[in-house]
C-alpha positions as CSV (number, residue, x, y, z in Angstrom):
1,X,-30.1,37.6,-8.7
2,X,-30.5,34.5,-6.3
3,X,-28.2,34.0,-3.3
4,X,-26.3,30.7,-3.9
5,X,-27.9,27.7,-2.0
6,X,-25.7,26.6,1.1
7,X,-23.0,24.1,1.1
8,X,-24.9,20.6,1.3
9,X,-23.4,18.4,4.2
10,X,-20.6,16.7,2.5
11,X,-19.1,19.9,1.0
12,X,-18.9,20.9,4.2
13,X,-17.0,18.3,5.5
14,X,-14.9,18.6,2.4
15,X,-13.5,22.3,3.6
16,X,-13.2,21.2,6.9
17,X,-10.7,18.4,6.0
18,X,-9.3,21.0,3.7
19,X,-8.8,23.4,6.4
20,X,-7.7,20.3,8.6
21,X,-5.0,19.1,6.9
22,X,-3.4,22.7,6.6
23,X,-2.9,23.2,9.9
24,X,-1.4,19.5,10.1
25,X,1.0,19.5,7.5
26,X,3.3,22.7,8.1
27,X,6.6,23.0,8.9
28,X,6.9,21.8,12.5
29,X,5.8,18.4,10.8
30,X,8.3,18.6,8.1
31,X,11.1,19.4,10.8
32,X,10.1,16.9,12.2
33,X,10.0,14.2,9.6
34,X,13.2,15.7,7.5
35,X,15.2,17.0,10.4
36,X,14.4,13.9,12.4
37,X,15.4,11.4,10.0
38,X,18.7,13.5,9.4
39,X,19.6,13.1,13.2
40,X,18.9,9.2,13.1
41,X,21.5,9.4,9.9
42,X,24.4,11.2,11.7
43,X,23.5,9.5,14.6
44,X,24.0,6.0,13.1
45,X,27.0,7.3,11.3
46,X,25.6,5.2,7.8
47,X,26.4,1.7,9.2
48,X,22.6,0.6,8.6
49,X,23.2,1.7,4.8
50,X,26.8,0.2,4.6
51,X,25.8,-3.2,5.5
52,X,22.8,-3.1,2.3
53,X,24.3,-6.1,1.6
54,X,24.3,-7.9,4.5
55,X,19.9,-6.5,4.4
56,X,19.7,-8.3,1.0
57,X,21.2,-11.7,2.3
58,X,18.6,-11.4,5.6
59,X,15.6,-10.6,2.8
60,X,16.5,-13.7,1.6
61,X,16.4,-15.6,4.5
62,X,19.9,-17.1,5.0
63,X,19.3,-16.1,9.0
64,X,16.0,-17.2,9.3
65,X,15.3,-19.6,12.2
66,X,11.5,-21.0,12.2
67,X,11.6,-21.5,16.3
68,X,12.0,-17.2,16.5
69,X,9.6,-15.6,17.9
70,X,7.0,-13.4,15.4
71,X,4.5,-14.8,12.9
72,X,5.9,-14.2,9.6
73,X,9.3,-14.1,7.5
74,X,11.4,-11.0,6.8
75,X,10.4,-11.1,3.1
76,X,6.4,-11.6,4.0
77,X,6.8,-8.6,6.3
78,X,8.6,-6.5,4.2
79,X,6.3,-8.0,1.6
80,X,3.7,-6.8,3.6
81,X,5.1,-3.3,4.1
82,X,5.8,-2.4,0.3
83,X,2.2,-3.7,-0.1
84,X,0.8,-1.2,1.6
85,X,3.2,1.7,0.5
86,X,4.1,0.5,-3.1
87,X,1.0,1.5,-4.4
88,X,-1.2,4.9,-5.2
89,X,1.4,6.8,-4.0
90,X,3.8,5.9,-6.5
91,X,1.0,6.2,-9.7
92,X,-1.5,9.1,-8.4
93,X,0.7,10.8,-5.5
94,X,3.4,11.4,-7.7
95,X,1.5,13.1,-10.1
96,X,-0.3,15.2,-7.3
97,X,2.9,16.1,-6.4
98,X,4.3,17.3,-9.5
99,X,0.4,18.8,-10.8
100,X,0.8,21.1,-6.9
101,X,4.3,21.3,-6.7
102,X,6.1,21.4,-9.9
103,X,9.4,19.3,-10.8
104,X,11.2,19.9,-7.4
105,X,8.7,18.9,-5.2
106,X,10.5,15.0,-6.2
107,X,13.3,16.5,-4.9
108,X,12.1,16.9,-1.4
109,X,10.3,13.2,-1.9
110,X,13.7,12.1,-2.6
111,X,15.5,14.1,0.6
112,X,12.5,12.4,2.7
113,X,13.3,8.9,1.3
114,X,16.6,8.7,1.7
115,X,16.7,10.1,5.4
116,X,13.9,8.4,5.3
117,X,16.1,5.2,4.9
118,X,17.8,5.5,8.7
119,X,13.6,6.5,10.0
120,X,12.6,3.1,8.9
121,X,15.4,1.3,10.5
122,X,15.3,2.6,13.8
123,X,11.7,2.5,14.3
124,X,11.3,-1.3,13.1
125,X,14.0,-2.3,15.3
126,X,12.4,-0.7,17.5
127,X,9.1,-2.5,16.5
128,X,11.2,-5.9,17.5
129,X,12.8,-4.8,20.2
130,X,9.6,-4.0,22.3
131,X,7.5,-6.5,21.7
132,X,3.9,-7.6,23.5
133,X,2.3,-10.9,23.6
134,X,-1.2,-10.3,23.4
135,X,-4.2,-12.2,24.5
136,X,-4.0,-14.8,22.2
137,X,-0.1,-15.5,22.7
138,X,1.0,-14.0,19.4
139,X,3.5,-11.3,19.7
140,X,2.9,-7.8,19.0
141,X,4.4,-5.3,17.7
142,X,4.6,-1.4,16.4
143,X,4.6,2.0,18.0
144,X,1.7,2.0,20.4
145,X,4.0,-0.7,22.0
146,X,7.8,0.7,21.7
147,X,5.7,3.8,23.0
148,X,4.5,1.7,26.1
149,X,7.1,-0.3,27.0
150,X,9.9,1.8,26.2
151,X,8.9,4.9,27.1
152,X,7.0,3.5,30.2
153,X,3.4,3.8,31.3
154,X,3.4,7.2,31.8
155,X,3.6,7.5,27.8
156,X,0.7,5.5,27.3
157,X,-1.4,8.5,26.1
158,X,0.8,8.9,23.5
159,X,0.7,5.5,22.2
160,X,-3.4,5.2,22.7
161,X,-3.4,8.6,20.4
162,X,-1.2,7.2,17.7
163,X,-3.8,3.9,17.8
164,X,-6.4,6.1,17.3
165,X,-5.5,7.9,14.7
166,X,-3.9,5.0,12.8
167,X,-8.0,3.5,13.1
168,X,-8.5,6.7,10.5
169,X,-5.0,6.8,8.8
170,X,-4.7,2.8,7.8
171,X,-8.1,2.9,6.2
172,X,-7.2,2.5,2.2
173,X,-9.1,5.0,1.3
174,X,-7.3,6.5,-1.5
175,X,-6.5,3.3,-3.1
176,X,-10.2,2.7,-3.4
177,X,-11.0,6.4,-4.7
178,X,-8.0,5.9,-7.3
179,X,-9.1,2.7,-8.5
180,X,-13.0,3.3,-8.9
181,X,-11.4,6.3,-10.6
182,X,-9.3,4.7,-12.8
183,X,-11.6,2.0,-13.6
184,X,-14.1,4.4,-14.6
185,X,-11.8,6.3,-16.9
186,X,-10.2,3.2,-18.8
187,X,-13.6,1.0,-18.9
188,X,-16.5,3.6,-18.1
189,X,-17.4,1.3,-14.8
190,X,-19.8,3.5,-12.3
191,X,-18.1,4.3,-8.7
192,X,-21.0,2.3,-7.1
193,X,-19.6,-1.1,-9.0
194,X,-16.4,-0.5,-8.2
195,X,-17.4,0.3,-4.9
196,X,-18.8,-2.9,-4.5
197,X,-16.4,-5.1,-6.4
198,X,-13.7,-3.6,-3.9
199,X,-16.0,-4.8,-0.7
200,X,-16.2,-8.3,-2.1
201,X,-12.5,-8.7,-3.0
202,X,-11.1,-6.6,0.1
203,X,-13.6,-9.1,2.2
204,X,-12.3,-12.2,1.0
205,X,-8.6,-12.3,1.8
206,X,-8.8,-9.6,4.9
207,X,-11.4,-11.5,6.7
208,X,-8.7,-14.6,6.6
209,X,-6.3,-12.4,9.2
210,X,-2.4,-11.8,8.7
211,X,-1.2,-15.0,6.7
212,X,-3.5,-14.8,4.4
213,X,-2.6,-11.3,3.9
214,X,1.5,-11.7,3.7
215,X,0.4,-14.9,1.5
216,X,-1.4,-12.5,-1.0
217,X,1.4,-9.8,-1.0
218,X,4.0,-11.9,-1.1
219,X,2.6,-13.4,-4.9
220,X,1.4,-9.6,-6.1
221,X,4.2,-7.5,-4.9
222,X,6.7,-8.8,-7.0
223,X,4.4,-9.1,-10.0
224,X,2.7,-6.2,-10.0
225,X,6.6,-4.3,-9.7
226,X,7.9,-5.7,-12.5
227,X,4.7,-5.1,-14.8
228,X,5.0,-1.3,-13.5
229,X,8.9,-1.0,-13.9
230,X,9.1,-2.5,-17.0
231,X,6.4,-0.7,-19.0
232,X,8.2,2.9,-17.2
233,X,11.7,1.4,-18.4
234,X,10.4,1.2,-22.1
235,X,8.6,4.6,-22.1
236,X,11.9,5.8,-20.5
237,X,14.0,4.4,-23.2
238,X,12.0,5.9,-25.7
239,X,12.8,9.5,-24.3
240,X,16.2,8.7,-23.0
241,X,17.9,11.7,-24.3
242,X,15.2,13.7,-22.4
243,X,16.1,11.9,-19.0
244,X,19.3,14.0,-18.4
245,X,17.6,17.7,-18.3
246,X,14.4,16.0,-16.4
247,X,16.5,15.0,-13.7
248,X,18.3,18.6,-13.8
249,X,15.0,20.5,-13.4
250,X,13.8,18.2,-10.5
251,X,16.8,19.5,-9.0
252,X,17.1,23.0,-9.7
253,X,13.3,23.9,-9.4
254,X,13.4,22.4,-5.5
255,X,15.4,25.7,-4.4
256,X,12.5,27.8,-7.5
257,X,10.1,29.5,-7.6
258,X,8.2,27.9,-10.2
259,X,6.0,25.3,-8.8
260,X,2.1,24.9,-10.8
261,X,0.6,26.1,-7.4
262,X,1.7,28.3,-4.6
263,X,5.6,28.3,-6.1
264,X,7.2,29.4,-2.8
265,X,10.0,26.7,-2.0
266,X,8.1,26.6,1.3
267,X,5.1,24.9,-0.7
268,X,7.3,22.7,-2.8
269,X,8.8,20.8,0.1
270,X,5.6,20.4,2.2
271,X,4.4,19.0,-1.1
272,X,7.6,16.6,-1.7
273,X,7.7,15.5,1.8
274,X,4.2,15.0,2.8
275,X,3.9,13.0,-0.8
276,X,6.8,10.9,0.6
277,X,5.2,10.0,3.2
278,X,2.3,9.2,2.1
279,X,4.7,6.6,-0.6
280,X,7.0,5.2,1.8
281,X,5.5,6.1,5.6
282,X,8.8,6.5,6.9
283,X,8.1,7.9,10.1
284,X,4.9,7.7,9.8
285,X,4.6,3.9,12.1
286,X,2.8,2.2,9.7
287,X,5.4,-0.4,8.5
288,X,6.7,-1.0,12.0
289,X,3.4,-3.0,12.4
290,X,4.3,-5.3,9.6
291,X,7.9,-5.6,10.8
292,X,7.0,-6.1,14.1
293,X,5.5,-9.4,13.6
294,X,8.8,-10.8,11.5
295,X,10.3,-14.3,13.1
296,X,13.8,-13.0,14.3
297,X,15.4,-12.5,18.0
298,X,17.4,-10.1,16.3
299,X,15.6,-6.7,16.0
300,X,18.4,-5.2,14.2
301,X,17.9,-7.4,11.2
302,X,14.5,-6.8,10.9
303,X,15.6,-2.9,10.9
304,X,18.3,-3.6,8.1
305,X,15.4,-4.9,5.6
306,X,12.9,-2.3,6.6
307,X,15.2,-0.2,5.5
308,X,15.0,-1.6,2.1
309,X,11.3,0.0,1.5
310,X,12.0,3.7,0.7
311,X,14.8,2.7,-1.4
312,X,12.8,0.8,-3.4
313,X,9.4,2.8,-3.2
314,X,10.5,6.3,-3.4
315,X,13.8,6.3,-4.9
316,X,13.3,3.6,-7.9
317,X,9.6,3.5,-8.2
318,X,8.3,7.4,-7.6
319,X,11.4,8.1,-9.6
320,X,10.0,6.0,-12.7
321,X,6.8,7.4,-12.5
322,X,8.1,11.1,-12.2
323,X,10.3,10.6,-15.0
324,X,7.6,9.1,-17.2
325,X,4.8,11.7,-16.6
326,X,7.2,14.5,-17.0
327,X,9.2,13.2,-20.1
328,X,5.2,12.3,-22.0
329,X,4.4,16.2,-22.4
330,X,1.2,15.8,-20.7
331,X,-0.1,19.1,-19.8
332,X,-0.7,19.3,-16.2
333,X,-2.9,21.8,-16.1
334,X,-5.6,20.6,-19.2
335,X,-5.7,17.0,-18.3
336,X,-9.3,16.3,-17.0
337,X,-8.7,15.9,-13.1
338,X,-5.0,16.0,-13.2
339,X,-4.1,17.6,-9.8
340,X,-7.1,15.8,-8.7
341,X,-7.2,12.4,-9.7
342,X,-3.2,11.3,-9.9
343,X,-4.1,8.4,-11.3
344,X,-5.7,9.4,-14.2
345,X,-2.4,12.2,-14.9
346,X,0.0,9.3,-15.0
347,X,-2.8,7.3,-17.1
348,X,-2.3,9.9,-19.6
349,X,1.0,9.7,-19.7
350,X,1.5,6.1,-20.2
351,X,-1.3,6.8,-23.3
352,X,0.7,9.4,-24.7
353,X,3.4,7.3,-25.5
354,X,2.7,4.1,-25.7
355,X,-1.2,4.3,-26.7
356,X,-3.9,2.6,-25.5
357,X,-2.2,-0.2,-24.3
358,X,-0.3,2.6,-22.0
359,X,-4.0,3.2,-20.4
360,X,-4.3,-0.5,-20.4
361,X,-1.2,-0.9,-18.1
362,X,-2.0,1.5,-15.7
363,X,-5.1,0.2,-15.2
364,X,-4.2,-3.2,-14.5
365,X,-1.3,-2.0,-12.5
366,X,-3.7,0.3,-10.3
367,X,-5.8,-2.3,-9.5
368,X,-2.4,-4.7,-8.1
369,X,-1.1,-2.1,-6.8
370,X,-4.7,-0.7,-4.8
371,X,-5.8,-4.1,-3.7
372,X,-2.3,-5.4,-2.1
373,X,-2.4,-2.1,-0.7
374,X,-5.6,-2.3,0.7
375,X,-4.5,-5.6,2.0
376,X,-2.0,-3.9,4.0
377,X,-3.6,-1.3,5.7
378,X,-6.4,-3.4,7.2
379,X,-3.9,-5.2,8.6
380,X,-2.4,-2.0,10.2
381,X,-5.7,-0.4,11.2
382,X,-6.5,-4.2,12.8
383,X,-3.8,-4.1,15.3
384,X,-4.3,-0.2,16.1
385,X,-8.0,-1.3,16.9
386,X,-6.5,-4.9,18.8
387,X,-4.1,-2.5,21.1
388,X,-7.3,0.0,21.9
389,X,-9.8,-2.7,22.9
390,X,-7.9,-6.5,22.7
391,X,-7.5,-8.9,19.9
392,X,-11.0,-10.7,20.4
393,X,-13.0,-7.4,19.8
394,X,-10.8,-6.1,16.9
395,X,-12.4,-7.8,14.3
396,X,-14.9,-5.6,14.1
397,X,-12.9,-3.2,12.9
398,X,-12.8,-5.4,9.7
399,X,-16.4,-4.4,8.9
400,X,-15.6,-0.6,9.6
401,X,-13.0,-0.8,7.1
402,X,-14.6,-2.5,4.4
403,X,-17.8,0.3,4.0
404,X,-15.2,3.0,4.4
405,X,-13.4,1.6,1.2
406,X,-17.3,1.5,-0.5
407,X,-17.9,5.3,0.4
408,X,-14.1,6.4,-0.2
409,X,-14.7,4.9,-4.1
410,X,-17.4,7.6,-4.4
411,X,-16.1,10.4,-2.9
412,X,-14.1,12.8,-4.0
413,X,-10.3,12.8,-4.3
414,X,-9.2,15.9,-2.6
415,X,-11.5,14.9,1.1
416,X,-9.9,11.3,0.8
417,X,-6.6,13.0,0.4
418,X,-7.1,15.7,3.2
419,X,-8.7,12.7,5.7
420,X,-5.4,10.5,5.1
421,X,-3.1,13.3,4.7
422,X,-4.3,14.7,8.7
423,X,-4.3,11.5,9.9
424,X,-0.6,10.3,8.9
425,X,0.3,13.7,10.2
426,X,-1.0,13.3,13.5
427,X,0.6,9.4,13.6
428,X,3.8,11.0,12.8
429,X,4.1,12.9,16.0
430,X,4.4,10.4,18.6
431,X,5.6,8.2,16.7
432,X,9.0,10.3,15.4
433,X,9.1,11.4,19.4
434,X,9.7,8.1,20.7
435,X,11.7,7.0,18.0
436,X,13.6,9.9,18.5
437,X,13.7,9.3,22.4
438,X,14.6,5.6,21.9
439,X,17.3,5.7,19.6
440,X,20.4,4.9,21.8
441,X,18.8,2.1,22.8
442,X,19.1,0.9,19.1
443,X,22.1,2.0,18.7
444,X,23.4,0.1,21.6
445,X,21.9,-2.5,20.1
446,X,23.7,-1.9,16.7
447,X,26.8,-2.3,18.1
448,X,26.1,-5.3,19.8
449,X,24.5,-7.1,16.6
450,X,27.7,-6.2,13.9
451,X,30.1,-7.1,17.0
452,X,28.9,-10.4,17.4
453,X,28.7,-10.8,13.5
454,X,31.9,-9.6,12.8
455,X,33.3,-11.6,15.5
């Protein structure tokens, strides 16, 4: 009998990402994230999440003032945000969630999102609060500079590491792997056209820098949700008696033992949170870079409509999709890739019930929702690059990120996973430590902001 040839190169790397991302994700990071979040909640006592209102009014820019400092409105940078958050999270990490974790691991993505909430508006006040002019007179903002300037210089390490690591963690990797996927399924298009039909699209409108960017989101955001909600509200309709129990189990089987894999309830929240934040990034710092470069001299506003994405990413959206795939009687385990390739789960699932045209939907739905993604997270991984070395040199990092999306739409789903999952994870951790450290200066700031308003 022949000894079985060595692991080539590449499944190599695969198990090391694997082995990678285990040691990142456990439950110091989940304390973190969850437990966190839950002290920003009690620590702002709810006002942030009484005043929704007040968010909705900002979001539709009865404040807004052209002569304030930043680059772009609250909607195009919360726009901009849910662009790179609504996205392959809500169609393939779902369904990775439930295919690992069971029905409860939405549970814990719902936990996460709603503490999640209070996360997003500290650390985009934050992102306003401490803000840089760069080398080109524009004002920056984002962790690597609430890091810096709030923290002080002698927490520059931490700010330089979180850069770094968001130059691996904003790549759109999975959104490129999901859609070649995707694409292949529903139209039988090879990876390598895909690959290439992402490079030439991705080019186009990153290339043209931020505007063009928040120009881009601010058209397919809004159209690509509604095509989404609205096909999940029909399918939902059409098993509405089911909804009732669905929403039961998600709840009961988060404290079970019943998950697909693992089971322990240990399992099932790393896989609900760390799901979450891959959807919404709360706590993660990506979104603070959006929000950062809002025009408003009033951080806490731009806090109030940050606060706006998990609501509407994890809590309406996720919730959709959850509800769909679990309510189609797909079977998780005999759907070809379904813990693997999320996509092609909740593809199945829309096909179940409503056909072909179901397939139909979620293809053109992946491909909005995995470009304006994409769009997103250059921009990110552009101003992690223009912190590290200065504006003029960062647009290299354009290039870098524009093959990395051509060889992420060949590889395999589980590395791109286990290469974004290590990467948020390590983001995360200075990131949550200064907004952690930083909060009663927001706070203070709160107070100030509703006083004057309520004045």
């Amino acid at each position: 009998m022949k000894d079985a040839p060595p692991p080539s190169l590449m499944q190599q790397f695969e198990n090391a990402t694997t082995i990678a991302v285990d040691y990142a994700w456990g439950i110091p990071l989940v304390a973190l994230l969850i437990g966190g979040g839950l002290v920003l909640t009690v620590m702002s006592r709810g006002i942030p999440l009484m005043r929704f209102w007040h968010a909705i009014a900002i979001l539709r820019g009865k404040y807004d003032d052209p002569d304030d400092p930043g680059e772009i409105s609250h909607l195009a940078a919360l726009s901009t945000a849910l662009a790179a958050t609504i996205g392959m999270g809500n169609i393939g990490g779902v369904a990775i969630a439930i295919s690992k974790g069971g029905p409860g691991a939405i549970f814990w993505m719902w936990v996460a999102a709603v503490v999640g909430m209070s996360t997003k508006f500290f650390s985009c006040t934050l992102a306003c609060m401490y803000r840089k002019i760069d080398a080109d007179g524009i004002a920056q903002g984002g962790p690597m500079y609430y890091i810096e300037l709030g923290l002080g210089r002698a927490a520059k390490p931490l700010a330089v590491f979180f850069a770094v690591c968001g130059l691996v963690g904003c790549l759109g990797l999975f959104q490129a792997n999901q859609l070649s996927a995707i694409l292949l399924e529903s139209s039988q298009v090879p990876n390598w056209v895909s690959a290439i039909g992402i490079v030439v699209c991705v080019s186009i409108v990153i290339l043209g820098g931020l505007k063009r960017i928040a120009l881009w989101s601010e058209k397919l955001v809004p159209a690509m949700c509604v095509l989404y909600v609205l096909a999940s509200l029909v399918i939902l309709l059409m098993n509405a008696p089911e909804i009732p129990h669905l929403l039961l189990s998600i709840v009961t089987k988060a404290f079970g033992w019943s998950a697909v894999e693992g089971g322990a309830i240990g399992s099932v929240i790393i896989i609900g949170v760390q799901r979450a934040a891959f959807s919404n990034e709360a706590g993660i710092g990506t979104a603070p870079m959006a929000h950062g470069a809002a025009k408003t001299d009033e951080p806490v506003r731009e806090g109030l409509v940050a606060m706006l994405g998990p609501m509407i990413d994890t809590l309406i959206v996720c919730t959709m999709t959850a509800l769909v795939i679990l309510s189609s009687g797909v079977n998780l385990q005999n759907v070809d890739g379904g813990s693997k390739e999320g996509v092609i789960l909740t593809a199945h699932a829309f096909g179940t019930v409503l056909g072909p045209s179901g397939r139909w939907i979620i293809a053109t739905t992946t491909v909005l929702f995995a470009v304006s993604t994409m769009f997103g997270y250059a921009y990110y991984g552009r101003k992690c690059c223009a912190y590290l070395v200065g504006p003029q040199r960062s647009k290299w990092y354009n290039y870098f990120y524009i093959v990395a999306l051509g060889l992420a739409a060949i590889w395999s789903a589980d590395m791109v996973v286990n290469i974004l999952d290590t990467a948020f994870a390590m983001m995360a951790i200075p990131n949550m430590i200064a907004v952690l450290l930083l909060s009663p200066r927001v706070m203070a700031a709160v107070k100030d902001y509703f006083a004057r308003l309520d004045a």
